[in-house]
MDAnalysis code that builds the backbone (N, CA, C; Angstrom):
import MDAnalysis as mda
import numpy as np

u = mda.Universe.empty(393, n_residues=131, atom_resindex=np.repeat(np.arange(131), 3), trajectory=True)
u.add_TopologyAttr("name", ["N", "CA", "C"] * 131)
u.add_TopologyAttr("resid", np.arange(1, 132))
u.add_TopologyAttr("resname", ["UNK", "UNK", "UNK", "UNK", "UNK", "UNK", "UNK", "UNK", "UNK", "UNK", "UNK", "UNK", "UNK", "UNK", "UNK", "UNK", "UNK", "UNK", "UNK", "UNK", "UNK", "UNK", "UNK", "UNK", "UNK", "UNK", "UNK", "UNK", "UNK", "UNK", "UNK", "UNK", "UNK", "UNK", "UNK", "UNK", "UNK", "UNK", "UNK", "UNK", "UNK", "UNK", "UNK", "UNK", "UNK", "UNK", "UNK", "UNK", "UNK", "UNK", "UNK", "UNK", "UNK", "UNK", "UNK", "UNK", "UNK", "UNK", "UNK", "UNK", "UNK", "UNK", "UNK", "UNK", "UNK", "UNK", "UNK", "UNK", "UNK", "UNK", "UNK", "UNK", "UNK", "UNK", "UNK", "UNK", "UNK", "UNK", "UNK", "UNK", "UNK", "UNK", "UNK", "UNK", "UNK", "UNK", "UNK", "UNK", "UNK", "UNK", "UNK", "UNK", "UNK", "UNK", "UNK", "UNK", "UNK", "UNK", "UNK", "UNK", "UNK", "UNK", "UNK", "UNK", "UNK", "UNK", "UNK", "UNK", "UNK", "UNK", "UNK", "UNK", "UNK", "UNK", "UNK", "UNK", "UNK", "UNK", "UNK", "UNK", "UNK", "UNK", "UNK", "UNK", "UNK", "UNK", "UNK", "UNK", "UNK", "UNK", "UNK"])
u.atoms.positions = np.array([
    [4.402, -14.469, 25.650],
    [4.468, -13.036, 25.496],
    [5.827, -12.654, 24.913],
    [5.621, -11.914, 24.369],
    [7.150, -10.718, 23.612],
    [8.148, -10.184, 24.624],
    [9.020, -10.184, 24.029],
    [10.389, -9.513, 24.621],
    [10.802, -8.681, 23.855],
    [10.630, -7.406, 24.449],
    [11.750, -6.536, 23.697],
    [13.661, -6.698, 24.116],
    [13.990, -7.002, 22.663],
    [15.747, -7.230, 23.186],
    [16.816, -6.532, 22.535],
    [15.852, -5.578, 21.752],
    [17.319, -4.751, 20.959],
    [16.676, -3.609, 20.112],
    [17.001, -2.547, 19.711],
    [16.580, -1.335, 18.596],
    [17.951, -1.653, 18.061],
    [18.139, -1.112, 16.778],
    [18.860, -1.015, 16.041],
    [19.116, 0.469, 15.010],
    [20.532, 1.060, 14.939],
    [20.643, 1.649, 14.354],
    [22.511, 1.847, 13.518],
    [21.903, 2.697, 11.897],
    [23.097, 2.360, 11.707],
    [24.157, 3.988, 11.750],
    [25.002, 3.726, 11.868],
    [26.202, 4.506, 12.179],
    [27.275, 4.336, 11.476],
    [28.036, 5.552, 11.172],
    [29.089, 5.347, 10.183],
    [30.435, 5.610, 10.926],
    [30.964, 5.640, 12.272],
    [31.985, 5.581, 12.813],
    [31.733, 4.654, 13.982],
    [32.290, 3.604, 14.155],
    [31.680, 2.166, 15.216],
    [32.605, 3.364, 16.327],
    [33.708, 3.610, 16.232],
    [34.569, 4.159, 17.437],
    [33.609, 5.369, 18.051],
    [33.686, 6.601, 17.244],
    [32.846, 7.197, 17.685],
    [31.692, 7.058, 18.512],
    [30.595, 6.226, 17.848],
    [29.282, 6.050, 18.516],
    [29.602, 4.849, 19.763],
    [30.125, 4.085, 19.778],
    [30.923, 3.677, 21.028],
    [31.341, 4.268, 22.057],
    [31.941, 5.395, 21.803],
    [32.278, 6.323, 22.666],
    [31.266, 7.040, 23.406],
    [30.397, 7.379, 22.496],
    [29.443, 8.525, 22.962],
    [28.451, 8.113, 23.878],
    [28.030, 6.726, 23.407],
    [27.211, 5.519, 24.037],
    [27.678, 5.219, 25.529],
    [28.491, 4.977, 25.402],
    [29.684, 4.811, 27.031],
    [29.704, 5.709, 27.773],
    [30.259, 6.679, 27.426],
    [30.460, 8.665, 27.859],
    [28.942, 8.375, 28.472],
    [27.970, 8.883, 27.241],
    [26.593, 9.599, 27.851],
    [25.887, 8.860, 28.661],
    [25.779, 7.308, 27.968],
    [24.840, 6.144, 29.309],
    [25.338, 5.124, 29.631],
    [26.489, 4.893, 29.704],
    [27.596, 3.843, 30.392],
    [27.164, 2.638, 29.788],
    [26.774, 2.419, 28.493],
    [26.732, 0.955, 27.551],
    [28.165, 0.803, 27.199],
    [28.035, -0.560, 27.315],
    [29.421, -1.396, 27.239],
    [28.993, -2.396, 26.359],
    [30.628, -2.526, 25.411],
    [29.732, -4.017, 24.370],
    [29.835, -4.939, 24.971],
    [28.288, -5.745, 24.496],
    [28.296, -6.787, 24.821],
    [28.784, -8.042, 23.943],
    [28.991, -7.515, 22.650],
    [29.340, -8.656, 21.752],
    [29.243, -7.458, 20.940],
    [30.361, -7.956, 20.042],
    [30.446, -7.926, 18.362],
    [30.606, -8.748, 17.468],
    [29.811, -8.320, 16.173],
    [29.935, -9.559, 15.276],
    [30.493, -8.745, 13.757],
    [31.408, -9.493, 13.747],
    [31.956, -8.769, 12.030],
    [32.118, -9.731, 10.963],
    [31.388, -9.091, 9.922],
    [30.961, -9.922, 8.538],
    [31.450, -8.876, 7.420],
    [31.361, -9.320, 6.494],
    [32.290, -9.031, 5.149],
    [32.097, -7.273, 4.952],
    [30.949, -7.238, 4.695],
    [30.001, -5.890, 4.218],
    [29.426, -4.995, 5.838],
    [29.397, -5.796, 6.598],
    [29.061, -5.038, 8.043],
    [29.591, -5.382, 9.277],
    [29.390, -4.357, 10.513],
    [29.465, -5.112, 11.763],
    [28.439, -4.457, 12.281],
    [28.045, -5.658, 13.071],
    [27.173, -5.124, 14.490],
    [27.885, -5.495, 15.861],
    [28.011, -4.363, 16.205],
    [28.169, -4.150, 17.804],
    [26.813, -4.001, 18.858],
    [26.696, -4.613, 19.727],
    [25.458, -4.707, 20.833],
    [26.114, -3.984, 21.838],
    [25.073, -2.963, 22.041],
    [25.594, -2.322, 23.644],
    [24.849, -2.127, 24.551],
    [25.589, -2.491, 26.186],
    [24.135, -2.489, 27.129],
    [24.922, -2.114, 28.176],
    [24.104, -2.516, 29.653],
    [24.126, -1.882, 30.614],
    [23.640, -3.063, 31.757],
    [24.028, -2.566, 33.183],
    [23.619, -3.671, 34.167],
    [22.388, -3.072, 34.609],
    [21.920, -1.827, 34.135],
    [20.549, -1.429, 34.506],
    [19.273, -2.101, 33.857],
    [19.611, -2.939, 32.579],
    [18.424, -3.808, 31.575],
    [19.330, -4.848, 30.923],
    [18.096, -5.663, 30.465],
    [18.584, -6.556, 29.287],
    [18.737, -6.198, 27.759],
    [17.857, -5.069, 27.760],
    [17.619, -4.299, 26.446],
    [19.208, -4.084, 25.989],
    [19.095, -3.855, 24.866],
    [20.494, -3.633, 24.032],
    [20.098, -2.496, 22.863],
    [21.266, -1.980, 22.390],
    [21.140, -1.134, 21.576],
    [22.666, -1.887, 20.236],
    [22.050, -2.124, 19.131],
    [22.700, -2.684, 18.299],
    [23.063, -1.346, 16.999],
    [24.152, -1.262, 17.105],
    [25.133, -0.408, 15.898],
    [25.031, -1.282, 15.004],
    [25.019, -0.927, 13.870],
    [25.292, -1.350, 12.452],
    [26.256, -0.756, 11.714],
    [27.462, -1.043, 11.342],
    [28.525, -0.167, 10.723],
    [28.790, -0.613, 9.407],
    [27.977, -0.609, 8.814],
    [28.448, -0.857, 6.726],
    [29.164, -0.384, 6.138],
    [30.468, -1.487, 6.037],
    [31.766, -1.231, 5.582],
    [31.876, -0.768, 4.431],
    [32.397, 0.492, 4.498],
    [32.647, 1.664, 2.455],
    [31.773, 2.655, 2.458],
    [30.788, 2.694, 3.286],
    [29.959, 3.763, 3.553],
    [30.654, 5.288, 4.501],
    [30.554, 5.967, 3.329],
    [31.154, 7.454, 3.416],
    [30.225, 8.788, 3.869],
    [28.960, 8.914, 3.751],
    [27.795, 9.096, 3.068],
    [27.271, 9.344, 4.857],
    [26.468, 10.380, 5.724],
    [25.560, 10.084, 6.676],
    [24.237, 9.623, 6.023],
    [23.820, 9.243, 7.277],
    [22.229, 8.684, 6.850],
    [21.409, 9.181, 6.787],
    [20.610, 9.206, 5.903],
    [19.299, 9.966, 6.251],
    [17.972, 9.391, 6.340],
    [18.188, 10.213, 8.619],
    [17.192, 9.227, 9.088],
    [15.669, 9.929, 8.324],
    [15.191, 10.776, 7.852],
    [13.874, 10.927, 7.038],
    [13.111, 11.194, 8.182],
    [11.698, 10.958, 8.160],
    [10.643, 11.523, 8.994],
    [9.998, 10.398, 9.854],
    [10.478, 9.432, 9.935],
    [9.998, 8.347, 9.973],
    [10.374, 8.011, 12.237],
    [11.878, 8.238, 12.120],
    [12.835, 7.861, 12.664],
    [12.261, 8.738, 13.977],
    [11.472, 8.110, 15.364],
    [11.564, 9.003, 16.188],
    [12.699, 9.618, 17.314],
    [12.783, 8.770, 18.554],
    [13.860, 8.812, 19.311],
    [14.246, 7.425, 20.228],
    [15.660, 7.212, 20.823],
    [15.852, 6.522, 21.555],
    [15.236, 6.909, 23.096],
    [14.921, 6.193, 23.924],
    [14.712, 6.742, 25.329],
    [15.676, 5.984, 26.484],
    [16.195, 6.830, 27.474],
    [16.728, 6.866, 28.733],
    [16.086, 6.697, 29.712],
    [15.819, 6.215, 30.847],
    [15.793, 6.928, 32.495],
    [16.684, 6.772, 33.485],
    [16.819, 7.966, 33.932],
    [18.086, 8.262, 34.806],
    [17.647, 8.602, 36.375],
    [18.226, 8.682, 36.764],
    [18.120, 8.967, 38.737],
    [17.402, 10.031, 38.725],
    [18.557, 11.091, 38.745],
    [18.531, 12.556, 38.753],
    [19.303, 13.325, 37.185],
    [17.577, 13.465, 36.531],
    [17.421, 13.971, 35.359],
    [18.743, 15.317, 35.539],
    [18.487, 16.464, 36.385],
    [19.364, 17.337, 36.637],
    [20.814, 17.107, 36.569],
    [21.216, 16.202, 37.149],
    [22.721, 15.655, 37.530],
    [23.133, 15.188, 36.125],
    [22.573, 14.444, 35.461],
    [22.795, 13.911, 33.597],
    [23.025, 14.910, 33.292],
    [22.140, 16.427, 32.879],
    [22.425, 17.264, 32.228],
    [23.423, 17.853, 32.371],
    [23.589, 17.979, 33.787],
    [24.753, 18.827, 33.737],
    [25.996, 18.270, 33.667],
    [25.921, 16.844, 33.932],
    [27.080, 16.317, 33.380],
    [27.627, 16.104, 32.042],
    [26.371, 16.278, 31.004],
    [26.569, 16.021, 29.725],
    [27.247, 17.110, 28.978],
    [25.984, 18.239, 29.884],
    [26.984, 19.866, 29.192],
    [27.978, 19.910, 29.410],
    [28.556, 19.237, 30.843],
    [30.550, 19.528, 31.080],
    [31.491, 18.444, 30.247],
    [30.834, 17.707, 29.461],
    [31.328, 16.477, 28.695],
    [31.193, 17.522, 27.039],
    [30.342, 18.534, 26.832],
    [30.200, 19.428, 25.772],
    [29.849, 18.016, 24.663],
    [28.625, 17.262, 25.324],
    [27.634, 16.555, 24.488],
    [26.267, 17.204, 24.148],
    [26.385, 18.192, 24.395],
    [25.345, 19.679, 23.781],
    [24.203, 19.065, 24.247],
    [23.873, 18.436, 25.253],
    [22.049, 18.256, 25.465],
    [21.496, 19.806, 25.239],
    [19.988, 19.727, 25.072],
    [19.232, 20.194, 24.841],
    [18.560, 20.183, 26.480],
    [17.274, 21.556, 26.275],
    [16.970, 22.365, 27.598],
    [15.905, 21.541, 28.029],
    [16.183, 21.710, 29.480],
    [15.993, 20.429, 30.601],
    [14.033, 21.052, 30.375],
    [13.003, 20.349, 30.375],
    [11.796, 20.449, 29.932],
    [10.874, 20.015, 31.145],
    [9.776, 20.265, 31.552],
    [9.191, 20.137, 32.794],
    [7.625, 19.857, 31.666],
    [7.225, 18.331, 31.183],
    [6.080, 18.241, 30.291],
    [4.604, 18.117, 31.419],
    [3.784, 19.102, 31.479],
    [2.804, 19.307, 32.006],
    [1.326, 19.701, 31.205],
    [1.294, 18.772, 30.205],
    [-0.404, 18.874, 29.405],
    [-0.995, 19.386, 30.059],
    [-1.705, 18.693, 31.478],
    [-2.904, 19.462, 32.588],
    [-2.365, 20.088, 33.569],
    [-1.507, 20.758, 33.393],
    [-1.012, 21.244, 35.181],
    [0.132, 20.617, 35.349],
    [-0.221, 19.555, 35.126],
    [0.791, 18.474, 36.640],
    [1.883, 17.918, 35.703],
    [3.607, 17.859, 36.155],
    [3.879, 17.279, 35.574],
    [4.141, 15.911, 35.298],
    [3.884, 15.655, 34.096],
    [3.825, 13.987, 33.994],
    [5.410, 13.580, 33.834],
    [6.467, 14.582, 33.394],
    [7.296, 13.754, 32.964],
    [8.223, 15.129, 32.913],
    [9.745, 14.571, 33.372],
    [11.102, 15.924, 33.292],
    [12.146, 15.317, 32.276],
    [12.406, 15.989, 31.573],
    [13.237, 15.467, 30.287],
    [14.432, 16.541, 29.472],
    [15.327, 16.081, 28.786],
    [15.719, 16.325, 27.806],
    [15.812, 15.442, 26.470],
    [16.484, 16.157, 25.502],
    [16.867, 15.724, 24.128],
    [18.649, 15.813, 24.367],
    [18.850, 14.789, 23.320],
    [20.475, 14.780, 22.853],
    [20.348, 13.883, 21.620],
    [21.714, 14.101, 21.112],
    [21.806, 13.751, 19.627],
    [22.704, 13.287, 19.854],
    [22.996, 12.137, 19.199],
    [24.202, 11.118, 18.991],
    [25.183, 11.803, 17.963],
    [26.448, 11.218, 17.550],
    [27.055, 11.980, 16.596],
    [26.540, 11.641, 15.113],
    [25.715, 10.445, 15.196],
    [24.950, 10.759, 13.816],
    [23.489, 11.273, 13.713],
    [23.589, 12.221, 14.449],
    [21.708, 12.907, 14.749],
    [20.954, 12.102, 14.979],
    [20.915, 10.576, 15.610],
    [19.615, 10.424, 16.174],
    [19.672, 10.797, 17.696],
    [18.211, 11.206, 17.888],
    [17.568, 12.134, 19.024],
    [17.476, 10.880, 20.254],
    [17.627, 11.141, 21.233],
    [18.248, 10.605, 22.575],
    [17.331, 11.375, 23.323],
    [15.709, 10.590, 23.991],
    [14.650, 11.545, 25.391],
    [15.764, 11.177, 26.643],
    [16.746, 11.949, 27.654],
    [16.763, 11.384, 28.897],
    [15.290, 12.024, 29.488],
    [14.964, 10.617, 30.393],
    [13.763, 10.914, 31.609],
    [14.332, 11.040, 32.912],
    [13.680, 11.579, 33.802],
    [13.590, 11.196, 35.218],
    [13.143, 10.375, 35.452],
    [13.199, 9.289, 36.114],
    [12.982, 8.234, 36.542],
    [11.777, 8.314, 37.067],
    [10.758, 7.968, 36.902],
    [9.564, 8.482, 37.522],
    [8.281, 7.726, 37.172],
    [6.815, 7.567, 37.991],
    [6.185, 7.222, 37.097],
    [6.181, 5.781, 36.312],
    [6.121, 6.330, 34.929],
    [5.816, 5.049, 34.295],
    [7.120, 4.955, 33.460],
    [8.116, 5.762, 33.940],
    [9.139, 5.594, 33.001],
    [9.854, 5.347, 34.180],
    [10.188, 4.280, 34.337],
    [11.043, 3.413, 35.765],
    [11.871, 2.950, 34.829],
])
């Protein structure tokens, strides 16, 4: 069977998105690798094995454009509430805390956040099927 062990995305300030990564969900690198034209930095957490891999392509001035394609990263956190409001006092601008209820009931408590190069960040509540 498959392992998921990494998403990947690229970024044009390694410091920055390092930062923000750390700040918002306490990823720490796990390794970096630097080559002529790029680096990748891996960042994770003692909560998974999963990793989140930066790509920083050296001479690139230019943001990216993630297009239509590009959906979101996902989180789960303890207490969905306690993130937010820690993020707003960090003035990492999350987006409004969401209660998703298709039939009634809710299946799932969430926000949005944006990295400093606009990709979209779901935090969950821990809940459910998002453990």
């Amino acid at each position: 069977m498959a392992k998921a062990i990494h998403s990947m995305i690229r970024v044009l300030d390694e410091a920055r998105s390092v930062e923000f990564y750390k700040t918002a969900f306490g990823l720490d690198i796990a390794d970096r690798l630097d080559f002529d034209n790029f680096t990748l930095i891996y960042l994770s957490n003692s909560e998974t094995g999963f990793e989140l891999e930066l790509t920083v392509n050296k001479g690139r001035t230019e943001p990216y454009d993630l297009g239509d394609g590009y959906g979101h990263l996902a989180f789960s956190v303890d207490d969905v509430n306690s993130e937010h409001a820690r993020l707003t006092k960090l003035n990492l601008n999350p987006r409004k805390l969401v209660d998703f209820a298709p039939a009634g009931e809710v299946i799932a408590r969430f926000f949005f956040i944006a990295d400093p190069d606009g990709y979209q960040i779901e935090v969950l509540q821990r809940a459910g099927r998002y453990l």
